[in-house]
N, C-alpha and C positions, 0 to 999 in steps of 0.2 A: 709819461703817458700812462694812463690807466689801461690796464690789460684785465677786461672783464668779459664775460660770457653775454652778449644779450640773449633777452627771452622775449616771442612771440606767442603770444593766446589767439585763437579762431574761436568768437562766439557769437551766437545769436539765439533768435527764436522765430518759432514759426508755429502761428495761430492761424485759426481760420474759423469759424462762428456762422450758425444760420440766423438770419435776422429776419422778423416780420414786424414792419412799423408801418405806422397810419399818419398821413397827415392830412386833417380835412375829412373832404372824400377819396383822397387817393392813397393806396395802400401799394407797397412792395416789402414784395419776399424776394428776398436773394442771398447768397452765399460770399461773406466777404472775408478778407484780412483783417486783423488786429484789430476785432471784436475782443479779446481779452486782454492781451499783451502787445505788444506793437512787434509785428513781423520783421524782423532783420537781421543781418549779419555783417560780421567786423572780426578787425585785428586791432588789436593792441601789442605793446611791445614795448620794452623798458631796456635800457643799460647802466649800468653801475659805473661812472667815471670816478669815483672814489671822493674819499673829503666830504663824504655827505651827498654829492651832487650828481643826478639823475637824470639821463634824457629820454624822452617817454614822445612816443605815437599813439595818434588811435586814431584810425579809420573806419568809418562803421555809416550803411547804407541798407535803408529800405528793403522790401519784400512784400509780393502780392503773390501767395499762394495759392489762393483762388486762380488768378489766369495764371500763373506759373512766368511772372515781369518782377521786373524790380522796379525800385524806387517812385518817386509820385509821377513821374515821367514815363513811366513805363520799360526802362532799361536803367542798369545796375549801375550806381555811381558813389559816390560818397558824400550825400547832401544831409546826412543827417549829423555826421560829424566828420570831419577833417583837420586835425589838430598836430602839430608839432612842440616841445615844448623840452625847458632844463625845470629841476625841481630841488628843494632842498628841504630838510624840515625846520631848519636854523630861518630862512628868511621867505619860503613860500615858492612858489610854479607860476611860471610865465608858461603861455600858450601862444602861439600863432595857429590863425588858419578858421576855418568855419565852426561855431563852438553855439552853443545853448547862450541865450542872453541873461546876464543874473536877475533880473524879475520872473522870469520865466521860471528858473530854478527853484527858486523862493514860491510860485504858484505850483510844479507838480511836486515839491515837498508836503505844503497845506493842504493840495484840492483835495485830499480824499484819496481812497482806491478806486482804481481804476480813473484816474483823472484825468487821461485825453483819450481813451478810449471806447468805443461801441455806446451803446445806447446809454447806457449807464457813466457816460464821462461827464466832466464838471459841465454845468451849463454856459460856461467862459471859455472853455475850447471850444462846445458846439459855434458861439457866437462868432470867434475868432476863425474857424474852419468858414463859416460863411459869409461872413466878412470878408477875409482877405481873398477868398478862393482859392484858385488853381498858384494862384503866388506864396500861399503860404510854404511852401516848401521849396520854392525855382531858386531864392536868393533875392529877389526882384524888391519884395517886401516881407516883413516878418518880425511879430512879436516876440516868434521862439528860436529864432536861428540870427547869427548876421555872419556875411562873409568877408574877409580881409580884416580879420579882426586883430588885437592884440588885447590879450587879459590878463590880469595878474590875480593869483588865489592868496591870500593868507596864509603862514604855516597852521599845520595841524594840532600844534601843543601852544593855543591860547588860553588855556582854561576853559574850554565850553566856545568861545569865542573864533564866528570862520565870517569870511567874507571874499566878494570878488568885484574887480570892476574892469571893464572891457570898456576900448573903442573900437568904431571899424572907419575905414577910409572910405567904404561908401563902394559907391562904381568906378572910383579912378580915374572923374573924367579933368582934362587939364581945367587951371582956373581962364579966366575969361568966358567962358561956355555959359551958357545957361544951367547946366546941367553936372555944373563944377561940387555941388555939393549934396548932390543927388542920392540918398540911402546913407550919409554919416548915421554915425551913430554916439552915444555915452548913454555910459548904466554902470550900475552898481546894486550891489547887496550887506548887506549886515544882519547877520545872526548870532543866536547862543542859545548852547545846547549842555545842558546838568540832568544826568538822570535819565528821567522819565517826561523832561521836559524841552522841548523845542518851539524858540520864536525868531520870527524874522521877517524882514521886509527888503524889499524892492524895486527899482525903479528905474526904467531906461527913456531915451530919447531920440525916434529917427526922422530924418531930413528927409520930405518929399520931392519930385522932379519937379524944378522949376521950370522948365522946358516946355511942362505940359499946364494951361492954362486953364482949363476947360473938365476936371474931375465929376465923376456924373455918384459916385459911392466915395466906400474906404476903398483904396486904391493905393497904388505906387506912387501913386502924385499928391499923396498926401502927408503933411507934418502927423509923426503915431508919438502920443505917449502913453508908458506900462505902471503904473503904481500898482504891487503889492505886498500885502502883507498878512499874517497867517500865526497859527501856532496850535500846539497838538501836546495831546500828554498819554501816556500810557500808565493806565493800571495795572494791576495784577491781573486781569483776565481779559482788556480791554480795552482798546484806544478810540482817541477823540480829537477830532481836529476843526478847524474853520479856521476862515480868511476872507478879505476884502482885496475885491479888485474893481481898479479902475481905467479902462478903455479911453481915450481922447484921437481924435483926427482932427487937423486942418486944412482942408483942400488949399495947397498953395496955388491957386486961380483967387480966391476970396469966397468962394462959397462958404456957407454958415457951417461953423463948426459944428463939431458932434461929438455926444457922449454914451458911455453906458457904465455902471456901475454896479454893485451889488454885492452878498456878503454868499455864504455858504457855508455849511456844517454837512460833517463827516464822522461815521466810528464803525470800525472793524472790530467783528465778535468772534472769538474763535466756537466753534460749536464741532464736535465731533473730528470729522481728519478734513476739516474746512472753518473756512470763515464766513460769515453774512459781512455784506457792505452796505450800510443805509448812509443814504445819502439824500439835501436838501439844499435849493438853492434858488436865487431871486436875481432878479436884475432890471435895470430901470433904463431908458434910453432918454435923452434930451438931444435939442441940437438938430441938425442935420443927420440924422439918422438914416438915410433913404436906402443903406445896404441892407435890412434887414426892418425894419419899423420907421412911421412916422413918430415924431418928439411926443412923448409921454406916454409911449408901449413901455407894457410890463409883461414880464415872462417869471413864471415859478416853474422846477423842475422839482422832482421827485422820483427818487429811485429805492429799488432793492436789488441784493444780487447774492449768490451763493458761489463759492469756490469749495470743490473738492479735489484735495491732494492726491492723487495715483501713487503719487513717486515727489521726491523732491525735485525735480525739473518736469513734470508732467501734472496738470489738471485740468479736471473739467469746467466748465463755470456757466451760467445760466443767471438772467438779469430780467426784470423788466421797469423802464423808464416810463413816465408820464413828464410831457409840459405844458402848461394853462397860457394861453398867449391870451393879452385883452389892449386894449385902445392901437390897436393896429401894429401890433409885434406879429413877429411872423417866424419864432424860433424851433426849427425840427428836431433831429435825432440823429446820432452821424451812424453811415449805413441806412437812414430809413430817404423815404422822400422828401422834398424841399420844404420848409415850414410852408403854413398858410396860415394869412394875416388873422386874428382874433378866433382862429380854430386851435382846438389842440392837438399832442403828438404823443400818439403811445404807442410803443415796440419792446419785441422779445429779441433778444440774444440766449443762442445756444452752441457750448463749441468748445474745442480745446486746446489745448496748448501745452509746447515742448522747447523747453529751452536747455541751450546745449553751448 
């Protein structure tokens, strides 16, 4: 038996941001979370069984320091990740338990800075946040999370070369049920990383309730597929990145399919004891679109945003977003109010942030 020391870490962050965004005619101001950084806290923790071989936790849950609540529920859980796992560098890291889906990984590597965050986040998470709703975070349904999963990582010494591919079992309900294969999951990833250069792509697939016959959006009762893919390169003063992603639902009732798609470009400047983050982004809807646009809405977003350093775990940051909705898109701003159909959406982010 291996006689080793484990080690536990306690980290997180905690942001908080004044936002004023427009959508239409209707305008709010309010004071939210994880306008810069996403508000949370976690453990981790590793132990050294020897021979190479590693058993590793990470626990890590939400934060809304505006109302002083946790997680998207409003009390403290560990929805954001919950993971068990052995690791080795010789053959790679299995995981069990609630983990990020590898398309997802592969999009907030590409989307940019600041890529599922405030005003200034990719236009693919706004769309995804309204999309799936109050589910994207429960377990119920989700591009960026699945629960009951098993994943396995690639070792770290490929040459540049990493990759991941997860299932999950879904909701666990016995076979005969209607509802026997309700939230499955498969996904995978492949990337390679030399330098100053990183690409990759992704793509998963989850199982709607067949239970439910009658889906009115994207929902829980729908067949979700994730394609994306992405890549970035850093100069000597300067990085660059974009990607493609592609959105698919199939109400398992038969209602008409639906799509959205779209590309995105990103680059971070360092300027002084901060960075500028410009950012550009498009998106097409077809299909059964009726969570957000009728089939042949188009959405362009368009951002800028400023970080200044205090400290290495502390900055300030300040952004402002525009997006141009036309043939009946209806895409908003997160923190601002709900889109409106072929109006645009423009908001300020101002706030900061301490990560520890």
């Amino acid at each position: 038996m291996a006689l080793a020391q484990s080690s536990v870490t306690v980290f997180g962050v905690v942001d908080v941001g004044i936002t004023s965004a427009k959508a239409g005619g209707n305008r709010l101001n309010a004071l939210n979370s994880s306008q810069g950084k996403t508000s949370l806290i976690g453990f981790r923790g590793k132990e050294d069984l020897g021979g190479g071989n590693q058993a590793e936790f990470w626990l890590e849950g939400g934060l809304n320091p505006d109302a002083g609540t946790g997680g998207s529920s409003g009390s403290l859980g560990f929805e954001r990740r919950s993971t068990i796992g052995l690791s080795n560098n010789a053959w790679g890291e299995i995981r069990l338990g609630r983990d990020y889906t590898p398309s997802y990984n592969i999009f907030t590597a590409f989307g940019g800075p600041d890529t599922t965050t405030g005003v200034q986040a990719n236009l693919f998470q706004t769309i995804r946040q309204t999309a799936y709703n109050a589910a994207s975070q429960s377990g119920t349904v989700d591009r960026t999370r699945i629960s009951n999963s098993v994943g396995y990582f690639l070792p770290r010494n490929l040459g540049g070369v990493y990759g991941q591919f997860s299932v999950s079992f879904g909701d666990e309900n016995p076979s005969g049920t209607a509802a026997s294969k309700a939230r499955r999951y498969i996904g995978g990833n492949l990337g390679y990383r030399s330098g100053p250069l990183n690409v990759g792509i992704g793509y998963g697939k989850m199982e709607g309730t067949r239970a439910v016959t009658a889906p009115s959006a994207i929902a829980a009762t729908s067949d979700l597929e994730d394609l994306t893919l992405g890549a970035s390169y850093k100069f000597s003063s300067f990085e660059i990145n974009g990607g493609y992603n592609s959105l698919k639902w199939k109400p398992v009732g038969g209602a008409t399919s639906g799509k959205v798609d779209g590309f995105y470009l990103g680059a971070t400047i360092p300027v002084g004891q901060g960075s500028f983050r410009l950012k550009y982004a498009t998106a097409e809807f077809s299909g059964n679109a009726t969570a957000l646009t009728r089939s042949g809405g188009k959405a362009d977003k368009y951002s800028v945003g400023y970080v200044y350093n205090l400290s290495k775990r502390t900055s300030l940051y300040g952004g402002v977003a525009h997006v141009s909705n036309k043939n009946g898109a209806s895409v908003g701003l997160i923190g601002g109010p709900a889109g409106v159909a072929n109006a645009s959406s423009t908001g300020v982010d101002l706030g900061i942030s301490h990560s520890f």
